[in-house]
C-alpha positions as CSV (number, residue, x, y, z in Angstrom):
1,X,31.8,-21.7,-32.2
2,X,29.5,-20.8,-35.2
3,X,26.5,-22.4,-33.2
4,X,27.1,-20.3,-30.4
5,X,27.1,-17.1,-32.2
6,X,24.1,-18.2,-34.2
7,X,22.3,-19.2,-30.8
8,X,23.1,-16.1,-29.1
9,X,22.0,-13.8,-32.3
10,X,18.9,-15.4,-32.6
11,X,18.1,-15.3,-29.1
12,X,19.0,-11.4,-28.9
13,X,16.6,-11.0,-31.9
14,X,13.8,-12.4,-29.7
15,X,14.4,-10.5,-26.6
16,X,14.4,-7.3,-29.0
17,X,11.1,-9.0,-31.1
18,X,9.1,-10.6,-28.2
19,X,7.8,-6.4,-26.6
20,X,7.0,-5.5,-29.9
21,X,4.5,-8.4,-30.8
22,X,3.1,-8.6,-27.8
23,X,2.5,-5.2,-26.7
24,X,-1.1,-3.6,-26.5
25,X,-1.5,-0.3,-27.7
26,X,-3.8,1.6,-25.6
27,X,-5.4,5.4,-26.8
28,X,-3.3,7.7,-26.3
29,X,-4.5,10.9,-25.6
30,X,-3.0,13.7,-23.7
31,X,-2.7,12.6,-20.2
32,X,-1.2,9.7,-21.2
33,X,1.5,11.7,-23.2
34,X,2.4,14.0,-20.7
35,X,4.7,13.4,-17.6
36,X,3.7,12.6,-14.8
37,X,5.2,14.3,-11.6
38,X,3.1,13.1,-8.0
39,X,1.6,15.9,-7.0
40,X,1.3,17.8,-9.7
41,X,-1.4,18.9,-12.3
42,X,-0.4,18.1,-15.0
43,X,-2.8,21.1,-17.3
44,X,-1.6,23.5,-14.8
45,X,1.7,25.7,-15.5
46,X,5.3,23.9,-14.8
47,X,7.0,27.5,-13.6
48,X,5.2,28.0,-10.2
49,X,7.4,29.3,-7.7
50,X,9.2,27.2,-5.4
51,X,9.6,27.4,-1.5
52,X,12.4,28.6,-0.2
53,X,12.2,27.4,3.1
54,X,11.6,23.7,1.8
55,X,15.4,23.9,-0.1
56,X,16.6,25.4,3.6
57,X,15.6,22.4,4.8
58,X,16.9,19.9,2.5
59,X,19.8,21.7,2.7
60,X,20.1,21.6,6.5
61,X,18.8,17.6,6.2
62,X,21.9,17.0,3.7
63,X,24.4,18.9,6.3
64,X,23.2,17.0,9.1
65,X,23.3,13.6,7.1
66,X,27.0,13.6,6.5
67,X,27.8,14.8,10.1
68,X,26.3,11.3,10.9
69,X,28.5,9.5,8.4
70,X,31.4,11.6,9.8
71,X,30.3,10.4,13.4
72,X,29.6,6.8,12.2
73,X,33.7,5.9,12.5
74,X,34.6,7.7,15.3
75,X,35.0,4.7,17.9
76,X,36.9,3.4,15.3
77,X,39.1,6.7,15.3
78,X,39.2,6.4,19.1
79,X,40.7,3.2,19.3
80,X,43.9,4.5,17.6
81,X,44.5,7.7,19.2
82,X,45.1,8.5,22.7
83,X,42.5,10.1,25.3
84,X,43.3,13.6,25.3
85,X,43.6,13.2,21.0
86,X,40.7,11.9,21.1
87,X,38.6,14.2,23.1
88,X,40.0,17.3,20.9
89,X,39.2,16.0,17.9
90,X,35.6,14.9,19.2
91,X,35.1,18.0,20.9
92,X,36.3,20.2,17.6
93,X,34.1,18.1,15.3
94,X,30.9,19.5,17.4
95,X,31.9,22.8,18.4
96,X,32.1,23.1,14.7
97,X,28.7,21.9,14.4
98,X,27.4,23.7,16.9
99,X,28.5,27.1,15.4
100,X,26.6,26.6,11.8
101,X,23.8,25.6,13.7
102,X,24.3,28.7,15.6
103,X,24.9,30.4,12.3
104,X,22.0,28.9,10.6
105,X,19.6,30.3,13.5
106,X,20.6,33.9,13.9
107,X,20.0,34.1,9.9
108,X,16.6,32.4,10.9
109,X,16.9,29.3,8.5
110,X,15.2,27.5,11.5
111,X,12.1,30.0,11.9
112,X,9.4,27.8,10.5
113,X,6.7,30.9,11.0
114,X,7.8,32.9,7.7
């Protein structure tokens, strides 16, 4: 038992030893400091404003995302319930959908021109 601890100690030292002895160094100099965000300038300011229309979007994307994984199961739903069951619960599932889609384009999320 004491060999095993001693093994597993010294072999936890060397995973924690080995980076450190054989890392390089390179310069470092400011653009390796900084973050780095794709995209991005890194010199330039980090408060530019950001587009509303892209967060509508995202927004809409996650929306219509989970109506698929609400969809996914439905045969499976189906299989359990009778027709007419069936066909109201499908039926109020995308009338809902359909109305915050409705919603969403009398407020003119979906107007890509602005």
């Amino acid at each position: 038992m004491i060999l095993f601890a001693s093994m597993l100690l010294l072999v936890a030292l060397l995973v924690m030893l080995i980076p450190l002895i054989t890392s390089q160094h390179p310069k470092s100099d400011r653009e390796n400091l900084s973050p780095f965000e794709c995209g991005f300038d890194p010199k330039n300011t980090s408060r530019t404003p950001f587009s509303l229309q892209f967060f509508l979007i995202a927004v809409i994307f996650l929306i219509f995302d989970v109506e698929i994984a609400l969809l996914l199961p439905m045969p499976i739903i189906m299989a359990n319930y009778t027709t007419t069951n069936t066909l109201l619960l499908v039926v109020s599932f995308l009338l809902i959908l359909l109305f915050g889609l409705y919603y969403e384009w009398l407020n003119g999320a979906l107007n890509w021109n602005t």
